[in-house]
FIKOLZA-1660 file (N, C-alpha, C; in steps of 0.1 Angstrom, whole numbers, plus 5000, padded with zeros to 4 digits):
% residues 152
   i   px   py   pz ch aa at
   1 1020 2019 6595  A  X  N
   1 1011 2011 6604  A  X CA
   1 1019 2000 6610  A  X  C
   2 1026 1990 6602  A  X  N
   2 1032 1979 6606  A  X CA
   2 1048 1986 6618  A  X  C
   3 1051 2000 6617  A  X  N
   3 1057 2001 6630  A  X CA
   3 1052 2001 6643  A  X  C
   4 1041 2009 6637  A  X  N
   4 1030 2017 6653  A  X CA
   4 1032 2003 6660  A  X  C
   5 1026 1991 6651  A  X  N
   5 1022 1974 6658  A  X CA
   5 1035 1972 6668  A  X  C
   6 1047 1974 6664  A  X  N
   6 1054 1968 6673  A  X CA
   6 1064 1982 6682  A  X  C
   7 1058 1993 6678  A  X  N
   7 1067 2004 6687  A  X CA
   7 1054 2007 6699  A  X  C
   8 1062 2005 6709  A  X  N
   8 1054 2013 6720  A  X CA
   8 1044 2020 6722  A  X  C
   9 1047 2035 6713  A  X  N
   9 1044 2046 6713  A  X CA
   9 1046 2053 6701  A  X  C
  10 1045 2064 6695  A  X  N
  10 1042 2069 6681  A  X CA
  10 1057 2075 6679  A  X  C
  11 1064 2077 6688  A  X  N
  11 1080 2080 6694  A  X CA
  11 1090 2070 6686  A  X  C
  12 1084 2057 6692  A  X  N
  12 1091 2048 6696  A  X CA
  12 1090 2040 6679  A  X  C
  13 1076 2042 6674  A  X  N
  13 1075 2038 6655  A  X CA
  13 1082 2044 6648  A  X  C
  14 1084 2062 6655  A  X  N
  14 1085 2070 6640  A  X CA
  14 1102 2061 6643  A  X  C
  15 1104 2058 6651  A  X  N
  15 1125 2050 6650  A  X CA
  15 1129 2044 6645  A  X  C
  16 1113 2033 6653  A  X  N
  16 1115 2015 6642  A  X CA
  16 1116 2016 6625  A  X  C
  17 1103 2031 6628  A  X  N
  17 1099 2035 6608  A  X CA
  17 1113 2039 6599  A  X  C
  18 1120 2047 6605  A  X  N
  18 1135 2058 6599  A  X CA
  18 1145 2045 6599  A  X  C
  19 1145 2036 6615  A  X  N
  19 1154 2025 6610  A  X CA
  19 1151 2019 6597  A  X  C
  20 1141 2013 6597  A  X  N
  20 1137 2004 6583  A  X CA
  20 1138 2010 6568  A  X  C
  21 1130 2024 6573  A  X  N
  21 1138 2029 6559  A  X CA
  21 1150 2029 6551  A  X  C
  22 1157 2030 6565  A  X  N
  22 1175 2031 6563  A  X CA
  22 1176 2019 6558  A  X  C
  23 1173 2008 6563  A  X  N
  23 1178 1998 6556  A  X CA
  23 1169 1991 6540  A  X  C
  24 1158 1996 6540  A  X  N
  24 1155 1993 6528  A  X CA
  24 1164 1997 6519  A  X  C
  25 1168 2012 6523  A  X  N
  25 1176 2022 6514  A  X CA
  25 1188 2010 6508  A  X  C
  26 1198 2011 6519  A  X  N
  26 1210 2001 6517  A  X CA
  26 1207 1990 6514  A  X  C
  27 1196 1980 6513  A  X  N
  27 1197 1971 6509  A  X CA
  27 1189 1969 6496  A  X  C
  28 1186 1979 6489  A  X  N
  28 1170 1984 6478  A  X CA
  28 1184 1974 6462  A  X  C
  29 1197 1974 6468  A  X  N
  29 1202 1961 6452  A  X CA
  29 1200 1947 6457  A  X  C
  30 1195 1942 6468  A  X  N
  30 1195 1929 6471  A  X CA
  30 1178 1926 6465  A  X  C
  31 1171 1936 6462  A  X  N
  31 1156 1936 6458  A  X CA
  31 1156 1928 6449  A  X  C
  32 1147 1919 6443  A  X  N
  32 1147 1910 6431  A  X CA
  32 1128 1911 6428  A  X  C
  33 1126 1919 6422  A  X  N
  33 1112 1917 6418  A  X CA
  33 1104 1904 6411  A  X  C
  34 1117 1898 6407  A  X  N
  34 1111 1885 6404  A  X CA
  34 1108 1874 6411  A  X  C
  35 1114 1879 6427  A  X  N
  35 1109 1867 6435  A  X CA
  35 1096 1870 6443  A  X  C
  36 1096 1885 6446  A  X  N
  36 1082 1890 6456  A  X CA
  36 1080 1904 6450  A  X  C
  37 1072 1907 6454  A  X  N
  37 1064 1925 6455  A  X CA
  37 1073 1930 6464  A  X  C
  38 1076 1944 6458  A  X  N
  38 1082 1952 6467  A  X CA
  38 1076 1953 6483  A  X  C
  39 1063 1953 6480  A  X  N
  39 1058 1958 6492  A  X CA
  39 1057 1945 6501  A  X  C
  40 1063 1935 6496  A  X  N
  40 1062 1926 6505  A  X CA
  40 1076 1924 6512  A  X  C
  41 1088 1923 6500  A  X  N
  41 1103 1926 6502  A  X CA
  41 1103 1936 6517  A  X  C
  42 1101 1952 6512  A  X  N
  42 1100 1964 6520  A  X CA
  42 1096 1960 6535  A  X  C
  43 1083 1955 6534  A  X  N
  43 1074 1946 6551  A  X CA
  43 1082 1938 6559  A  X  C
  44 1088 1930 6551  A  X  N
  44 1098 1919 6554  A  X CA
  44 1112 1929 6564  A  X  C
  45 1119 1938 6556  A  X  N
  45 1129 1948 6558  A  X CA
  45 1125 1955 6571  A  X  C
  46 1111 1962 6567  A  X  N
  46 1108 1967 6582  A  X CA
  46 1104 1957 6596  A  X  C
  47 1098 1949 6594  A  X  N
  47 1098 1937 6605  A  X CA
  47 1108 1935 6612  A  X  C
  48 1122 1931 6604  A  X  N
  48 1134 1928 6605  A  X CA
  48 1140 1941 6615  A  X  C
  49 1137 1953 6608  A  X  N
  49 1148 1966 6614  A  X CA
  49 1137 1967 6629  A  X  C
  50 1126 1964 6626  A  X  N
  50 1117 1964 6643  A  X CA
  50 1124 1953 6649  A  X  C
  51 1126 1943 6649  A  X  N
  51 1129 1935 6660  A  X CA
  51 1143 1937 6662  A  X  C
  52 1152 1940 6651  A  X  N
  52 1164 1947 6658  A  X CA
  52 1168 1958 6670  A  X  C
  53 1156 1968 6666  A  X  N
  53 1153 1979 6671  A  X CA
  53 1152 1973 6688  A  X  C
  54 1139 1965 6689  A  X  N
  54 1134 1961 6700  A  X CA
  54 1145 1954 6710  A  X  C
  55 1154 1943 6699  A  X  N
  55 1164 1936 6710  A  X CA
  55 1175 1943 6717  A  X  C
  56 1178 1956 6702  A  X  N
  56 1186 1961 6711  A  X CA
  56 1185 1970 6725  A  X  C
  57 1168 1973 6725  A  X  N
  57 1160 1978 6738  A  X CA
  57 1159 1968 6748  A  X  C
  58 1166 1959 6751  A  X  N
  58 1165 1946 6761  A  X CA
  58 1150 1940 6762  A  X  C
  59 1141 1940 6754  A  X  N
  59 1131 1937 6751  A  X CA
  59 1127 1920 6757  A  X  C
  60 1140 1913 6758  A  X  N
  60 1139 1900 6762  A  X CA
  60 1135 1901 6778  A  X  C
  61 1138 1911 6786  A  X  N
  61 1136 1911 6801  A  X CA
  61 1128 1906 6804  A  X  C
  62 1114 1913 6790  A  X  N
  62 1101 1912 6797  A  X CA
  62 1092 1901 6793  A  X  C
  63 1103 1893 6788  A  X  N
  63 1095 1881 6782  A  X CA
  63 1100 1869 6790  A  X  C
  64 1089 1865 6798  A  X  N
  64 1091 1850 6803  A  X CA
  64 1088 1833 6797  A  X  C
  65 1093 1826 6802  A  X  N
  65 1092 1812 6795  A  X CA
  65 1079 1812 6801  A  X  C
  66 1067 1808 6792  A  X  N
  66 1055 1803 6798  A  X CA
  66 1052 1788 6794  A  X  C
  67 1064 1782 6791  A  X  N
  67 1061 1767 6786  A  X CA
  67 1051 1764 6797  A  X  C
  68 1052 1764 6809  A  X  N
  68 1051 1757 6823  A  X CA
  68 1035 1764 6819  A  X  C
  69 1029 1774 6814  A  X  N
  69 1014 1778 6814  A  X CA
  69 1008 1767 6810  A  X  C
  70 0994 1759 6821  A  X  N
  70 0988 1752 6814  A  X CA
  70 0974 1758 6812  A  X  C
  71 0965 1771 6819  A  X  N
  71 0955 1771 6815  A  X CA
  71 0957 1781 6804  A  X  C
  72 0945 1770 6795  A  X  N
  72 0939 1778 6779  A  X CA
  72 0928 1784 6782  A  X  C
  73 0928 1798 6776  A  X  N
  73 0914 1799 6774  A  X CA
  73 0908 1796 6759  A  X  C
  74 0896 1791 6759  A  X  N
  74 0889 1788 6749  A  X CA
  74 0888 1804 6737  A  X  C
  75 0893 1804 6725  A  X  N
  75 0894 1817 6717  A  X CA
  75 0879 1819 6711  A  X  C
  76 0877 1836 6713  A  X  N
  76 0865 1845 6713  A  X CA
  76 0870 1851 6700  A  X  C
  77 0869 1847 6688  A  X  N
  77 0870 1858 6677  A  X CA
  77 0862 1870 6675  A  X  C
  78 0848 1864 6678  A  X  N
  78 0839 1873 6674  A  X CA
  78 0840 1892 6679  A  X  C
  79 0850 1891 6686  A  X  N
  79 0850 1899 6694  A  X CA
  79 0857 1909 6689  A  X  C
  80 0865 1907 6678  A  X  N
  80 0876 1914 6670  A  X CA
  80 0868 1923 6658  A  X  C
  81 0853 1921 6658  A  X  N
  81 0849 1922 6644  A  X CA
  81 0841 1936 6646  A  X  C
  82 0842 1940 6659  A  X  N
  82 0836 1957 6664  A  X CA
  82 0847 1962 6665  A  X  C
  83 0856 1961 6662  A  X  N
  83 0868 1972 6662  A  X CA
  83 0872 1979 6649  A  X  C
  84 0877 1992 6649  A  X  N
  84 0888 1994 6639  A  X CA
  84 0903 1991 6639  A  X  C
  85 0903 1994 6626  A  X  N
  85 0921 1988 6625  A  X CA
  85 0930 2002 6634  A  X  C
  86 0921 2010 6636  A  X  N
  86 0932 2019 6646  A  X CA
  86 0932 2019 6656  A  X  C
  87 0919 2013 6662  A  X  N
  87 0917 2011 6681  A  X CA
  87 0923 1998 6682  A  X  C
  88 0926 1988 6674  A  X  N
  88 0929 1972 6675  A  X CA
  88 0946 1978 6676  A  X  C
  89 0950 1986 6666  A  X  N
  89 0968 1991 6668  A  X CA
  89 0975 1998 6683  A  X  C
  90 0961 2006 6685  A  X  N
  90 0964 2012 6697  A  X CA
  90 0960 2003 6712  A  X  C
  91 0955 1990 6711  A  X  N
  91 0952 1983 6722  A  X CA
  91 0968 1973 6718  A  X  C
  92 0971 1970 6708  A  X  N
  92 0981 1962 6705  A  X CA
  92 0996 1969 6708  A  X  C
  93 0994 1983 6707  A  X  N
  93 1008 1991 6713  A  X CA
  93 1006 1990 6732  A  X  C
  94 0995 1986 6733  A  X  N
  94 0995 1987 6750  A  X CA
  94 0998 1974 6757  A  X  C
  95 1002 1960 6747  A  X  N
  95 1008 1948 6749  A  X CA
  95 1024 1948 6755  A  X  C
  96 1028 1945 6766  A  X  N
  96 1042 1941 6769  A  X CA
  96 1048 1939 6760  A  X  C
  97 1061 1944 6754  A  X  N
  97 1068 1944 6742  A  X CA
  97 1070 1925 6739  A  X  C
  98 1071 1921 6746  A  X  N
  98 1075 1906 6743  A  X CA
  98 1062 1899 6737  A  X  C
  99 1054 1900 6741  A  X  N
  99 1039 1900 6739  A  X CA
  99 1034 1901 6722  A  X  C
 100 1035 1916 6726  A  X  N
 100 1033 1924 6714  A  X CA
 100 1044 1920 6702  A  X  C
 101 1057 1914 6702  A  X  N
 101 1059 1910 6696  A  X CA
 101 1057 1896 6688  A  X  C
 102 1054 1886 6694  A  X  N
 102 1057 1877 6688  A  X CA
 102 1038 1877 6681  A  X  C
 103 1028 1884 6689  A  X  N
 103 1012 1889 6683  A  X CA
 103 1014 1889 6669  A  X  C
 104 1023 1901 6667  A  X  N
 104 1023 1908 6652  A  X CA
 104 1033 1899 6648  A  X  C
 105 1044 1895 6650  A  X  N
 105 1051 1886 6638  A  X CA
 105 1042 1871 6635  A  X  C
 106 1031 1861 6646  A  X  N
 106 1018 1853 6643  A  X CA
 106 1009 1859 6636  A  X  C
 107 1003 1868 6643  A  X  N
 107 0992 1871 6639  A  X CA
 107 0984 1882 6624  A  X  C
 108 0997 1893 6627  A  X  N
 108 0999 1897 6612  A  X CA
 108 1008 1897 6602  A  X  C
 109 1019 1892 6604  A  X  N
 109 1026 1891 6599  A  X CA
 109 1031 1874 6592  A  X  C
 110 1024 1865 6597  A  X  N
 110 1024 1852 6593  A  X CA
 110 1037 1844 6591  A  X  C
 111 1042 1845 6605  A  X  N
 111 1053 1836 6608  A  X CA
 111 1050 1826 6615  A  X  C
 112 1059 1816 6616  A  X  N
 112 1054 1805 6623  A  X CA
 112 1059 1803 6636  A  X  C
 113 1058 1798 6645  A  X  N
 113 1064 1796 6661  A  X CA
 113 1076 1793 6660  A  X  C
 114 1079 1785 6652  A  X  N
 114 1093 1781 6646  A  X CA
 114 1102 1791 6645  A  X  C
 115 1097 1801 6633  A  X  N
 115 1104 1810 6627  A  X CA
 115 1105 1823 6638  A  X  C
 116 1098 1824 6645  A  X  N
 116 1093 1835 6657  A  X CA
 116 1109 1831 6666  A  X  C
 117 1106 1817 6671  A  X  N
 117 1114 1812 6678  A  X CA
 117 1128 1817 6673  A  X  C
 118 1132 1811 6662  A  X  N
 118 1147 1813 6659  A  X CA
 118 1148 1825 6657  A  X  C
 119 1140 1837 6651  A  X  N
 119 1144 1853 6654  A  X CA
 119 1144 1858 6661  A  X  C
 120 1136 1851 6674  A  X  N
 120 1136 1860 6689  A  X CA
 120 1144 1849 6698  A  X  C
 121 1149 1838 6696  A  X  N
 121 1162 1832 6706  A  X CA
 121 1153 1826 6712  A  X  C
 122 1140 1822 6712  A  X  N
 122 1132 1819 6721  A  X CA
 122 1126 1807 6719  A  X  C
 123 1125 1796 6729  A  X  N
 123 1117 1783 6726  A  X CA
 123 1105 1787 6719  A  X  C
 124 1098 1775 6709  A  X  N
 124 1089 1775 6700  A  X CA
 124 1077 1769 6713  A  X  C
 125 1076 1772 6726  A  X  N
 125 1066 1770 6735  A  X CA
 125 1068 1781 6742  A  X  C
 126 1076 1791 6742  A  X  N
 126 1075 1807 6747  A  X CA
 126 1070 1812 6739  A  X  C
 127 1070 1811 6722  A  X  N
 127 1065 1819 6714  A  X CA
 127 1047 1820 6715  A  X  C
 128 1044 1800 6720  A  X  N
 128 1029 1801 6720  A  X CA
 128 1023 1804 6734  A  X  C
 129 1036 1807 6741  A  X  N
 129 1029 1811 6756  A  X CA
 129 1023 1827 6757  A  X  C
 130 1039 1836 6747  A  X  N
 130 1031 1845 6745  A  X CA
 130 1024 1849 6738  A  X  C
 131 1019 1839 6725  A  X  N
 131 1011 1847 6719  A  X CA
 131 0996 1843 6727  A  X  C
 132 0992 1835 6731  A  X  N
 132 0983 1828 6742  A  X CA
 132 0981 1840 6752  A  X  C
 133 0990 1844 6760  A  X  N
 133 0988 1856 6766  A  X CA
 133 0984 1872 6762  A  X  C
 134 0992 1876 6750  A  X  N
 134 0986 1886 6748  A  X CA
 134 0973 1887 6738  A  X  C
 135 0965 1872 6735  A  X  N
 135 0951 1874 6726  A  X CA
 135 0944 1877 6742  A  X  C
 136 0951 1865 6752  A  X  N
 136 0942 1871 6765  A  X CA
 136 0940 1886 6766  A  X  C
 137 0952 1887 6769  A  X  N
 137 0951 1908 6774  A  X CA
 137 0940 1915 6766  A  X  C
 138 0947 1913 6753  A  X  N
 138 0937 1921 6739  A  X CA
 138 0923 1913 6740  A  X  C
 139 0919 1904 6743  A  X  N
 139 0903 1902 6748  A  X CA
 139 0903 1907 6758  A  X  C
 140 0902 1907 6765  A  X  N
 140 0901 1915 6781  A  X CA
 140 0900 1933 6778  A  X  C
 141 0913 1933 6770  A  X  N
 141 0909 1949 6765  A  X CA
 141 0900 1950 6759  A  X  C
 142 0894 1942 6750  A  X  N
 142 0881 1943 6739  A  X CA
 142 0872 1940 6743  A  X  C
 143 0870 1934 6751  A  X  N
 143 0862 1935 6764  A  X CA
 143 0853 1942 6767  A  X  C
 144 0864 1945 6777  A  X  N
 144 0864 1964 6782  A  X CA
 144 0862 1973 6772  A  X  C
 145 0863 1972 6761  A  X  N
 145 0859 1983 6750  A  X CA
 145 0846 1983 6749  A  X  C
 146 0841 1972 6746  A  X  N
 146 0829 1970 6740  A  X CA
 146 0814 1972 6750  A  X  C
 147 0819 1968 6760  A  X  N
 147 0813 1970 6776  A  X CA
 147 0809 1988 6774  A  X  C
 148 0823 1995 6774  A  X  N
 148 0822 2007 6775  A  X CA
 148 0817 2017 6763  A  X  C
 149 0811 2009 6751  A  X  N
 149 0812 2014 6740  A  X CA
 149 0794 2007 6736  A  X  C
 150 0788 1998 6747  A  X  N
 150 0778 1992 6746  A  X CA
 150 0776 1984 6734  A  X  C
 151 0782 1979 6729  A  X  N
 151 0778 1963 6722  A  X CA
 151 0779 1951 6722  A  X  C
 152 0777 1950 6740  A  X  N
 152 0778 1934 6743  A  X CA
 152 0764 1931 6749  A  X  C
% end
């Protein structure tokens, strides 16, 4: 699951997924159970082999400085709470990779603007410009879902 979030397309995860594996593999003596859960270690590994994956896809092109964005929109949570976790993955693979990334490293994956920043090269006011932008899109898409799916 946590590839599908940041690959494109199901193509483009099973790559990020086989990258990360590979390196869990090679790095499975740096593992220390006494500091985290595997499965947190492993998450961590795959995140990591995703955004390598991504940079080396020039992934930065599509990401612009939005410091200069000043309108906010006011955030709609409620909106999140009619979906499944498989239509929310598949609205989130249809996010501009730049987008879509820094979404999943905020929003599921619990990094901070800071830390977003220094792994993607990017001002800590690009990271909130795009995460700002793509909750837009993903409302607008959920939106649209819900319109078309009648529960608004």
């Amino acid at each position: 699951m946590l590839s599908l979030r940041y690959g494109k397309n199901k193509m483009q995860a099973d790559d990020i997924f086989q990258e990360g594996l590979i390196q869990i593999f090679k790095s499975l003596h740096q593992y220390d159970k006494n500091r985290s859960l595997f499965s947190t270690w492993s998450s961590r590994v795959l995140v990591n082999a995703a955004l390598r994956y991504l940079k080396k896809y020039n992934w930065m092109e599509s990401m612009t400085d939005l410091d200069k964005e000043l309108d906010r929109e006011a955030e709609r949570e409620s909106v999140m709470e009619h979906l499944a976790a498989k239509e929310l993955t598949e609205m989130i693979q249809l996010l501009p990779v730049g987008y879509r990334m820094v979404f999943n490293m905020f929003a599921v994956e619990g990094f901070s603007h800071k830390e977003i920043a220094e792994e993607l090269g990017i001002s800590e006011g690009t990271s909130k410009s795009q995460l700002s932008k793509a909750r837009r899109q993903l409302r607008r898409q959920l939106e649209s879902q819900l319109k078309i799916s009648g529960h608004e």
